[in-house]
N, C-alpha and C positions, 0 to 999 in steps of 0.2 A: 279182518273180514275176508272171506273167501264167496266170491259168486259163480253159483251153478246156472245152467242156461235156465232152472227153475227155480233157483232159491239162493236165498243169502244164511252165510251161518257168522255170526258175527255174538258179542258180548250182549247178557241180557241186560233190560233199560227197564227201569221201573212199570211203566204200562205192560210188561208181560208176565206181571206177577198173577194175574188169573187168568188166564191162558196154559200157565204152564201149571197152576193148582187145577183148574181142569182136567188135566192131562194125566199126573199123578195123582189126581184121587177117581180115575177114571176104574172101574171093577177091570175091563178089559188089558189097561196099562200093567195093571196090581197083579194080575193073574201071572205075570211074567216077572214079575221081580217081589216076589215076597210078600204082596200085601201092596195095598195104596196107601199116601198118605194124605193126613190132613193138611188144613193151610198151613197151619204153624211150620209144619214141618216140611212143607212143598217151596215158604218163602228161606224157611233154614240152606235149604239143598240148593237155594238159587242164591243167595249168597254167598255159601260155597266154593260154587262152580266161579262165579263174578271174583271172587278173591284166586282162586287156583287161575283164573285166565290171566289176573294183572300180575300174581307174583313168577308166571313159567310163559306168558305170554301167550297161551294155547289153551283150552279146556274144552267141553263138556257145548258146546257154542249152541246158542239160539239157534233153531230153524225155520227159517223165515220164507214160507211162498212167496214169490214175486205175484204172479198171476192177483193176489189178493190182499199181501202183506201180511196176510196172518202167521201166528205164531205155530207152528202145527209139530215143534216138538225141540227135540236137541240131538245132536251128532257132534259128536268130535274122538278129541284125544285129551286123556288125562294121565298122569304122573302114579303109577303103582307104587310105593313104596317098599322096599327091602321088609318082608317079614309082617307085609297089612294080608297080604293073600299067596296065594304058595306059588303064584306066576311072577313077583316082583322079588327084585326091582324089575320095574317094565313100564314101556310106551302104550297104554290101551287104546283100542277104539271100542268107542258105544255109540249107542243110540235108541232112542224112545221113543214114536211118534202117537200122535191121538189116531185112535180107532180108525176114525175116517181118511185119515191119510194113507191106512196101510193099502199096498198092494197096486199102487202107481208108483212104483218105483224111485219115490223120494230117498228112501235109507239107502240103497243101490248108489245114486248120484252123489247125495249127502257124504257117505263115507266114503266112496274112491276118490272124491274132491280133500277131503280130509286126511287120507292116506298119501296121496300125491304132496301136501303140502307139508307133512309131518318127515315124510324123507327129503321134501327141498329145503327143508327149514330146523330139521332137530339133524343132531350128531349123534343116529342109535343105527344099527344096523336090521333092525327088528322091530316091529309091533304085531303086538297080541292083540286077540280079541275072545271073551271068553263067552258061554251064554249056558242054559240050562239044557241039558243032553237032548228033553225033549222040545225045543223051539228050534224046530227045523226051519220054520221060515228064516231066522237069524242067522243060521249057519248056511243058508241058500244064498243071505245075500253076501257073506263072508267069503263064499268060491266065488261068487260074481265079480269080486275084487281083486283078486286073484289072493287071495289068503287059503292057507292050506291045513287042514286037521294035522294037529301036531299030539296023537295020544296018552305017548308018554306023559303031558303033562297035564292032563285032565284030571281033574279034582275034584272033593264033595267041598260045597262054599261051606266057611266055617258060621258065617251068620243063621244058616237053617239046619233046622235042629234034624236029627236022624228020623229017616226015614218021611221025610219033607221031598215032595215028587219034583221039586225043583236043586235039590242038594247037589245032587248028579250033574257036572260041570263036563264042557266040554272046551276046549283050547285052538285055535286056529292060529299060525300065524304068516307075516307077509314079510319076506327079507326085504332089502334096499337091491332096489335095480343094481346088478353089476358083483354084488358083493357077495 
């Protein structure tokens, strides 16, 4: 569990099973990662993420408001594998919040708390983070981090088909203090 002076990101618990189907079947969520989904497939993803946290000890982590306790999305770091996407193997950050959370500066906190703990606590000298060329707000909060446009390795995602306004990838990333 990591606590921000406004939230907790910690492993999901069965009560956040529709909180976070809310979230991903949100039209405004969807607009940014390919499409929403449905339950089925919002509790598949949350599953997941709950298995990638206990077998690497780190994932995709619940975003938990303090102010309210609600569930208002996820941030973290997950495990790329060698040859899933043209950036891995690699350390990512993400993160997804519902509509009404954006633009109080939860992902800003959420992922420099995330990035802090992923160089105190993983042996990589690097984390990416990647997002759709045109979601500027993502890449706003990626320099806010100090994460840095890395273009050479900008990519079209292989999940969206050509000419998909979200195909067009862009690459940030953030060394290890020192290294």
């Amino acid at each position: 569990m990591i606590e921000t002076p406004r939230l907790i990101l910690r492993p999901y618990r069965e009560d956040d099973r529709d909180a976070f189907a809310a979230i991903n079947g949100h039209p405004e969520v969807g607009a940014w990662l390919g499409g929403t989904q449905d339950r089925a497939g919002s509790d598949a993803l949350l599953d997941r993420i709950n298995a990638h946290i206990a077998r690497h000890g780190f994932g995709f982590w619940a975003c938990e408001r303090k102010a309210d306790a609600r569930l208002i999305g996820a941030v973290g770091l997950v495990v790329v594998e060698d040859g899933h996407l043209p950036v891995g193997p690699a350390i990512e950050m993400g993160w997804r919040l519902a509509p009404d959370a954006w633009g109080a500066g939860y992902a800003t906190e959420g992922a420099a708390a995330a990035l802090a703990w992923g160089f105190a606590n993983l042996q990589v000298d690097e984390i990416v983070a990647f997002t759709a060329a045109s979601n500027r707000a993502s890449q706003a909060v990626m320099r806010r981090i100090g994460m840095v446009a890395d273009p050479a390795r900008d990519f079209d995602h292989p999940n969206l088909h050509r000419g998909h306004p979200l195909r067009p990838h862009v690459v940030y990333a953030a060394r290890r203090p020192g290294s």
